[in-house]
N, C-alpha and C positions, 0 to 999 in steps of 0.2 A: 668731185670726190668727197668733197664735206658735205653734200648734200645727202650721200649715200649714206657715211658715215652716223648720219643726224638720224636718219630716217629708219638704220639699224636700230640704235640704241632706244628712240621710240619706241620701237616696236618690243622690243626688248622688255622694258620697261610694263608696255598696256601686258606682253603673256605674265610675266612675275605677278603684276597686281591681280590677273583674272586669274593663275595657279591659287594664287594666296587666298581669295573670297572664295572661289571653287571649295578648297580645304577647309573652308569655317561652315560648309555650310552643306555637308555632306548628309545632314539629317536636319530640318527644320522642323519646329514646333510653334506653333499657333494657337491664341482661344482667344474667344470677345469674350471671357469670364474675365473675372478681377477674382470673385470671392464666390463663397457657395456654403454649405451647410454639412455639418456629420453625415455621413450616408448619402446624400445626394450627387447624382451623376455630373460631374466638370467634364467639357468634350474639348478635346486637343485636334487642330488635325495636323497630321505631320505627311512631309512630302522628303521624297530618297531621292537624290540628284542621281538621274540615269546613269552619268558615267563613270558611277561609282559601284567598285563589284561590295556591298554590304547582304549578306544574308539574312544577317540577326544583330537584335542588339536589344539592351536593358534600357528601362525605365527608371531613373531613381527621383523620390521626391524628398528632399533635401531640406531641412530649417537650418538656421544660419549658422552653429556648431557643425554642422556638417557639412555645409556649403566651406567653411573655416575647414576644416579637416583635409578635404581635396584640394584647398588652393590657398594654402597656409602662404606658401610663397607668392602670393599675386596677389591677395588683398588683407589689408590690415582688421582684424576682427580684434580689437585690444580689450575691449571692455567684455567680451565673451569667452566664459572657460569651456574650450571645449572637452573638459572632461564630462559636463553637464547634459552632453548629444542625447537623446533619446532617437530610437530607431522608431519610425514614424509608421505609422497601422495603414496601410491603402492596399487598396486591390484593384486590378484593370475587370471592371465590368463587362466591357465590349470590348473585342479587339477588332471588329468592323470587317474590314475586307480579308485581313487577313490573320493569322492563327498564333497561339500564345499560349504558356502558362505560367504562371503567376508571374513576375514583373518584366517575362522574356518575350520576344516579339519573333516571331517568323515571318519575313516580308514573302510576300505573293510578286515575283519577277514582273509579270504584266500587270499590276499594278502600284504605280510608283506615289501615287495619292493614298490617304487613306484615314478615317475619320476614331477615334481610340476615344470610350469615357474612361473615367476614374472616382472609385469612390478613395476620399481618405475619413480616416475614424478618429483624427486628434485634432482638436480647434489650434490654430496658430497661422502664421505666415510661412508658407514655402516657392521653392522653386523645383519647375519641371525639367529635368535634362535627361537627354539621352546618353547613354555612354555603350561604347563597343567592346566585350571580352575578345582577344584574340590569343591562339593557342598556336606556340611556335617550339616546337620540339617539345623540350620539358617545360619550358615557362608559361607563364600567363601575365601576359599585360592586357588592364583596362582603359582603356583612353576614355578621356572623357573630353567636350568639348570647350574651345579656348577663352572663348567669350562667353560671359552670362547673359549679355544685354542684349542678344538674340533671342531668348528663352523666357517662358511665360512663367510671372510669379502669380502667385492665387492664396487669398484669405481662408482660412476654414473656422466657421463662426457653431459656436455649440447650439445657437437656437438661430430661428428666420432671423436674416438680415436685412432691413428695411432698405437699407441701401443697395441693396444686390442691383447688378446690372443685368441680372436675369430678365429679359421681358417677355418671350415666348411662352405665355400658358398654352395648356391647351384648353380649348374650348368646354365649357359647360353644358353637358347633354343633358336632353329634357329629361322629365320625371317618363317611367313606368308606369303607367295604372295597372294593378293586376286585377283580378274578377275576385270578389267577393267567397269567401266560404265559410264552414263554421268552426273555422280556430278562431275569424274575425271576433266573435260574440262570449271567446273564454271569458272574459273578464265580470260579464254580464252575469252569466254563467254563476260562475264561482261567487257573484254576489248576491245571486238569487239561491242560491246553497247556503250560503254563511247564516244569512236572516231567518231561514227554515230551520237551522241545527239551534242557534239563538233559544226562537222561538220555542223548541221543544225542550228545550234545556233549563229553561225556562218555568216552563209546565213541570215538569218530571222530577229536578233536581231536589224540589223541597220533599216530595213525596218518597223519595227514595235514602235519603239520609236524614236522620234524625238529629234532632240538635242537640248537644253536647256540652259539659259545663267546659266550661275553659281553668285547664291547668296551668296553674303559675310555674312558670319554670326559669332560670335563673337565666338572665342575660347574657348572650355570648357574645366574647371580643371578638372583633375579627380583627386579622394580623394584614395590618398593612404593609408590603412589601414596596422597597426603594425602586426609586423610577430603573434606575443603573440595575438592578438583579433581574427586572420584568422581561428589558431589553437584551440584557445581557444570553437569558433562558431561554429569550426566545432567538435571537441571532442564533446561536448553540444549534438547536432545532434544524435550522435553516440552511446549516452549513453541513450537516448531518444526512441532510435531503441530496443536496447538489442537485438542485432543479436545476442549474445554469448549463450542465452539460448535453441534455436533452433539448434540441433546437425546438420541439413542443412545447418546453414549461419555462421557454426565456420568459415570457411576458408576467407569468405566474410570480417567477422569481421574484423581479424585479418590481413586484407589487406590493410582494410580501415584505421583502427591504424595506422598500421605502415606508410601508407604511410602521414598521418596527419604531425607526428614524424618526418619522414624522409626531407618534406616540409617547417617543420618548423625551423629544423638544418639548413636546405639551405637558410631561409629566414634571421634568427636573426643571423648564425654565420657564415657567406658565405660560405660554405663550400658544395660541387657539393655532398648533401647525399642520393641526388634522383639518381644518378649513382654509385655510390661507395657502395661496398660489407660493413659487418658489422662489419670487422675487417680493413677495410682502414677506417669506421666511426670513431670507435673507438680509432684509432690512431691518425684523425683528434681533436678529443676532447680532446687528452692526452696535446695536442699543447697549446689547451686555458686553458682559467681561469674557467674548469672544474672540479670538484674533482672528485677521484678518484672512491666514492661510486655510484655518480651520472653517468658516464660512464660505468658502470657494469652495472647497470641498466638499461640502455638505450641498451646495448649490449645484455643484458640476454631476451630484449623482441624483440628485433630483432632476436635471434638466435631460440626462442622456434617457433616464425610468422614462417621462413623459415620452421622450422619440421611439424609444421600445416599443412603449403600449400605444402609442397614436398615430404615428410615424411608421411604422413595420420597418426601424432600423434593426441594424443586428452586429452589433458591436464583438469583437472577439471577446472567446472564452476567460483570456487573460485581466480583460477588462470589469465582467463580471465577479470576477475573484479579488479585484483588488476593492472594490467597491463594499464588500464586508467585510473584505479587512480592515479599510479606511473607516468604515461605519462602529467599526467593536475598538478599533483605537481610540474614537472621537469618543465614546461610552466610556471606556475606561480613562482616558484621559479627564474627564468632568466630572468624577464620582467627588463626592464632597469628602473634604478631611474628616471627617465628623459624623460620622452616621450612629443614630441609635435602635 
């Protein structure tokens, strides 16, 4: 009888602990990523435990105010106010096997594997979780899951990460030869032109004007205008345009910015930032009487311009807009007490 007894409560015991890991684990998420880049594709794969009826379910990607937010009660975030949360820019690029719109998932029944990228647009440290809306009469509860230490965390870095544990390239295809024709020879062209107009220009120009006494005429000032009014008139201009809202004239935009910014470093803090990479700016501004939050920010839109124009990122509209705002603040903020 004690042998039965034993042999119950075992058993008892192995269904409880398989209910309970069952329950944690009703949606899995996986990646050999660690970290990855703005706009670059992070692949998750996630697997739905069959014996579970789940139709749908969210995506959320979490930084640790908000990770704080969901589970205020289960871990101690002391040193973070979450009133500081930012709602974090990502979008699901693939949703693989099966079907989606923006951070919602539609599972396909017959298949219970399934491979999901992710681009996010904000450099920082997060976490991937799933969580499940359910609709019961009038209410709505979200669940999310118990454990985080199931759940993949991932770096997002504003420029290449030398460290990245990325190692799959793809392969480098050979060159194209194409056949020869005569656009090849424009240049040739246009210089065998230049030296012919030259040359007549040359011959002809004395023959056709005559030479002239020179009038003394009284020297004019010219009015030099402050670095801060150039930039200022020209930002003006540019926000007047709203190239940003035309996904054609992102790159345009973001050219035009920077080079405003970069113009106006060179004018008000002598500093050569029409040549100098983003991180010789950056160190140039470490030098003056910059702070430190103001040179991240000048750096952070320098570095996202470059992924625009080289990169074919495509950062939201919101993002663009605050980048001249940030840029006309910094201008106004450095205008000197003292101008004549």
């Amino acid at each position: 009888m004690k042998s039965v007894k034993t042999y119950i409560f075992t058993t008892l015991v192995v269904l409880i602990a398989f209910i309970e890991l069952n329950a944690q684990n009703e949606i899995t998420i996986h990646s050999k990523q660690d970290s990855t880049v703005i706009g670059w594709d992070a692949v998750f794969d996630i697997t739905i435990d069959p014996s579970k009826d789940i139709n749908t379910f969210n995506i959320a990607v979490l930084d640790a105010p908000g990770i704080q937010k969901i589970y205020k009660n289960k871990y101690n975030f002391s040193k973070i106010d979450s009133s500081e949360q930012n709602i974090v820019d990502f979008e699901i690029s693939d949703f693989g096997k099966w079907k989606g719109v923006d951070n919602k998932i539609t599972i396909d029944k017959t298949q219970k594997n399934n491979q999901i990228k992710l681009k996010i647009w904000d450099p920082g440290a997060y976490m991937i979780l799933p969580f499940v809306v359910k609709h019961t009469d009038e209410l709505t509860d979200t669940i999310y899951p118990d454990k985080l230490d199931q759940y993949p965390s991932i770096l997002v870095f504003p420029t290449v990460n030398p460290k990245d544990t990325i190692r799959d390239f793809t392969p480098i295809k050979g060159l194209i030869i194409e056949k020869e024709n005569w656009r090849d020879y424009l240049l040739y062209i246009y210089i065998a032109l230049g030296i012919i107009l030259l040359t007549l220009a040359a011959f002809l120009l004395p023959k056709l004007f005559k030479k002239e006494k020179t009038k003394t005429s009284e020297p004019k000032h010219e009015i030099v205008l402050p670095a801060h009014t150039i930039a200022l008139k020209k930002l003006k201009k540019i926000e007047e345009e709203k190239a940003w809202k035309e996904e054609s004239r992102i790159k345009e935009y973001q050219s035009k910015l920077t080079h405003v910014l970069r113009e106006y470093l060179e004018n008000r803090f002598s500093i050569k930032a029409l040549e100098q990479t983003t991180d010789e700016i950056a160190d140039s501004l470490s030098k003056l009487s910059i702070s430190e939050k103001d040179t991240n920010t000048i750096k952070n839109i320098l570095q996202i311009a470059d992924l625009v124009k080289f990169a074919k990122a495509k950062p939201g509209e919101d993002i663009h807009k605050k980048f001249l705002v940030d840029t006309i603040d910094f201008v106004n903020k450095t205008i000197p007490q003292q101008v004549e």
